[in-house]
C-alpha positions, -999 to 999 in steps of 0.1 A, spaced: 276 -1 -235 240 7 -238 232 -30 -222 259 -20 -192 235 13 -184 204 -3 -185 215 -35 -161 230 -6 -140 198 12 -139 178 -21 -134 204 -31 -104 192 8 -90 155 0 -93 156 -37 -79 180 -25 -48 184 8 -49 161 12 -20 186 -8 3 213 8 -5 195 46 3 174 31 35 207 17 50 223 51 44 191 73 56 194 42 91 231 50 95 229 85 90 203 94 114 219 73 142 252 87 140 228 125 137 208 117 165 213 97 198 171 94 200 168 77 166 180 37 177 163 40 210 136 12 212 110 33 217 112 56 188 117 30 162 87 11 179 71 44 177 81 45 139 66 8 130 33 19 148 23 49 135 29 36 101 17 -1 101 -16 18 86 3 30 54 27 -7 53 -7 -29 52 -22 -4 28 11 -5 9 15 -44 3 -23 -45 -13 -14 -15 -33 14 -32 -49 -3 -63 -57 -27 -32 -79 4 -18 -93 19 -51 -106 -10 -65 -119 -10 -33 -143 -38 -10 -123 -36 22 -98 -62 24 -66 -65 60 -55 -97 50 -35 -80 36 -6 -78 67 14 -114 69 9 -123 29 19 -96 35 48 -120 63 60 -152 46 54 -143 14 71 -132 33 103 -161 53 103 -187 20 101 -166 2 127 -168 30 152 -209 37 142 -214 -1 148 -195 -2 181 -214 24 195 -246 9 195 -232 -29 195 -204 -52 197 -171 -38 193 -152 -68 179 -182 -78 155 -178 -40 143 -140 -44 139 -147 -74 116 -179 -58 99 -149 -28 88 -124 -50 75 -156 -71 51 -167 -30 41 -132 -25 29 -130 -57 9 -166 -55 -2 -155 -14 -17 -130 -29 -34 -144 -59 -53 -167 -28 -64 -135 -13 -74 -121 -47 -97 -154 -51 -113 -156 -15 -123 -123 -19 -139 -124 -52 -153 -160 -57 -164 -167 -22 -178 -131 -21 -192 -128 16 -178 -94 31 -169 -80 22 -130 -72 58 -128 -104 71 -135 -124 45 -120 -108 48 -84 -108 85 -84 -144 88 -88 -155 59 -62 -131 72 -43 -152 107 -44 -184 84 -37 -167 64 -9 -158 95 9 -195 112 -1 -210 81 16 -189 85 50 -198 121 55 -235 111 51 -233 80 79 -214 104 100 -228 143 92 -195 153 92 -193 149 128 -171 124 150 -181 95 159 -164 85 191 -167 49 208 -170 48 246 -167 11 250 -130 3 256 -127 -30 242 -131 -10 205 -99 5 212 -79 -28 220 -69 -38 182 -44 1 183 -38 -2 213 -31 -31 227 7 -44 233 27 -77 231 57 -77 248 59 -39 244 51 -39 208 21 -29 192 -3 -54 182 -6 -34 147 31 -38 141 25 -76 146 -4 -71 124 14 -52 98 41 -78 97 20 -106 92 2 -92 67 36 -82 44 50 -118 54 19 -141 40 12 -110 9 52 -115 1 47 -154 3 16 -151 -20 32 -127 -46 63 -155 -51 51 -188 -44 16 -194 -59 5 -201 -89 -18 -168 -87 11 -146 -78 28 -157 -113 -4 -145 -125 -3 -107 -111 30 -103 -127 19 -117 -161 -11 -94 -162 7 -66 -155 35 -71 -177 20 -82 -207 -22 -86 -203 -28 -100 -237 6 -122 -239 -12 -131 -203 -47 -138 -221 -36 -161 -254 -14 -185 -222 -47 -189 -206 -48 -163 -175 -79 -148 -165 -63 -110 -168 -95 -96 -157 -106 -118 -125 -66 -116 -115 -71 -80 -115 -102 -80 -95 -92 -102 -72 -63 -78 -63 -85 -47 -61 -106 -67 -38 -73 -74 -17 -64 -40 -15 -100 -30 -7 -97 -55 23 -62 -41 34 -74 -2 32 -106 -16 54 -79 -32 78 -57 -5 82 -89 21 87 -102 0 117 -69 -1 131 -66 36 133 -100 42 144 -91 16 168 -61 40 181 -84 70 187 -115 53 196 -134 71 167 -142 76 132 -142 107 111 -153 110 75 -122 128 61 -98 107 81 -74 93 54 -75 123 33 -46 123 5 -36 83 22 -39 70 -13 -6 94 -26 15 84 3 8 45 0 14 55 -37 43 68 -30 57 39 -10 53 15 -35 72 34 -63 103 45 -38 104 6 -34 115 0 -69 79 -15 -83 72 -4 -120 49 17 -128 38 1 -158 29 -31 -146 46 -68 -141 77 -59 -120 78 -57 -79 79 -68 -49 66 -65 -9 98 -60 5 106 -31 -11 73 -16 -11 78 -20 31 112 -5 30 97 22 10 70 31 31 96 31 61 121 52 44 92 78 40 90 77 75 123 75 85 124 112 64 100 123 86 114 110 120 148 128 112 131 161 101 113 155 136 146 146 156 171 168 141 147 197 143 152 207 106 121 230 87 98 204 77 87 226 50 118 211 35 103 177 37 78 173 10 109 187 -16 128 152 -2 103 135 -10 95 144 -40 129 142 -57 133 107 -46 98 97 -59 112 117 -93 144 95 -89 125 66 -88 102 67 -117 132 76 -138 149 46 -126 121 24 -138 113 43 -173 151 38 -184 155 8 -171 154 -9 -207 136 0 -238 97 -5 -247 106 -35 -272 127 -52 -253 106 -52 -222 76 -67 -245 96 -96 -258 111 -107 -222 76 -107 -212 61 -125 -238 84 -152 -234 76 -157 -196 43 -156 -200 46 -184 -231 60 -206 -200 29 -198 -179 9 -229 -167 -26 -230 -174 -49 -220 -145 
């Protein structure tokens, strides 16, 4: 009986998510004739592209057994260096400059976790208090607009009357999802996370896997901050602010554990557009959005519960010790 409730509870964590997105889809079209329009789902995928791109390096954090609350911060930092570089130079050059800021912040980020052994947590909360320090400075807390229009191309520009962000975003999930499940390294996220010393004895580098993905997220928060600085032709020091809770969020709706080794892209992207698809029907249905934020949080709540009772504590560490025995060596 009790192994019936927990493969119920694991089939509600792996695929819950489509079950409740393809309810939230249907419910709102039937709701509201606006919703399946083209250009309000197109709408949708745009304005959140930022949070997706974020969303598929977070998870790559979260499996490998680690938390990045500094994104928001990076996310604002990068923008804010792209659009001070564009002003006095070359757009594109600045563009690129943002994305290398965001992965540079957070290969700061892996090495503060991994070679000083201190806690994800508390090591991404605090740069992500410097980060954000460092932005106001550059900028004074002013706004740092762009005149030059080619700066503004990369939000705004359109292909075939889509967003070049969405095509961005997609691109980004696609070749992140590929990487999770058919490399060699993406074996090695899960093993970290799941079991780091079980990981260790079979011959993975626990630490530099970790690094490497707090690097990657680093280089998606970068990414997704030029793109939205892009979109308004500016940067702004607090723009981002609370980012890192919402991609958090995301991920966990999605179905990927909290504790490490379990996940995948896919969900963390229907995650992030459930959130939003909250949000639209609050939007189109004209309901309180002061009720929003109470959704939200009971299905986050719903969520985590999912994964904590999904099996017990022993159980989980002799599956995983058993996978990562059949680990090749790197």
């Amino acid at each position: 009986m009790s192994n019936r409730r927990h493969s119920a509870l694991a089939l509600v964590r792996n695929y819950g998510i489509v079950v409740v997105f393809a309810a939230l889809f249907i419910a709102l079209s039937v709701a509201s004739s606006t919703f399946l329009s083209s250009q309000n789902l197109l709408n949708l995928l745009a304005q959140n592209a930022p949070i997706g791109i974020m969303a598929c390096g977070g998870t790559l954090v979260i499996i490998a057994g680690g938390f990045d609350l500094s994104v928001g911060a990076i996310y604002g930092l990068a923008g804010v260096i792209a659009a001070k570089l564009a002003s006095s130079g070359d757009p594109i050059l600045a563009l690129v400059v943002g994305v290398l800021a965001g992965l540079l912040l957070g290969l700061v980020n892996g090495s503060l976790v991994s070679l000083f052994s201190i806690n994800s947590f508390i090591a991404t909360l605090a740069t992500g208090y410097v980060f954000r320090g460092i932005a106001t400075i550059v900028t004074s807390g002013f706004l740092v607009g762009v005149t030059d229009p080619s700066f503004g191309e990369l939000g705004k520009a359109e292909l075939f009357d889509v967003k070049v962000s969405v095509f961005i975003f997609a691109a980004v999930a696609f070749l992140t999802g590929l990487f999770l499940t058919r490399t060699r390294y993406g074996r090695y996220v899960f093993a970290a996370g799941g079991n780091a010393e079980a990981a260790r004895l079979s011959g993975v580098r626990v630490e530099l896997v970790r690094t490497l993905t707090f690097t990657f997220s680093g280089a998606c928060a970068g990414l997704a901050g030029i793109i939205a600085a892009s979109r308004v032709s500016s940067g702004q020091a607090d723009a981002g602010v609370g980012l890192e809770l919402a991609v958090i969020a995301a991920i966990v709706i999605g179905g990927t554990s909290i504790l490490g080794g379990e996940g995948a892209i896919w969900r963390s992207i229907l995650g992030v557009m459930l959130i939003a698809m909250i949000g639209n029907g609050f939007n189109l249905l004209n309901i309180d959005p002061f009720y929003e934020p109470i959704v939200q949080g009971a299905i986050i709540l719903i969520a985590v519960v999912a994964d904590s009772r999904t099996e017990g504590p022993i159980t989980r560490t002799i599956q995983r010790w058993r996978q990562q025995r059949a680990l090749p060596a790197p």
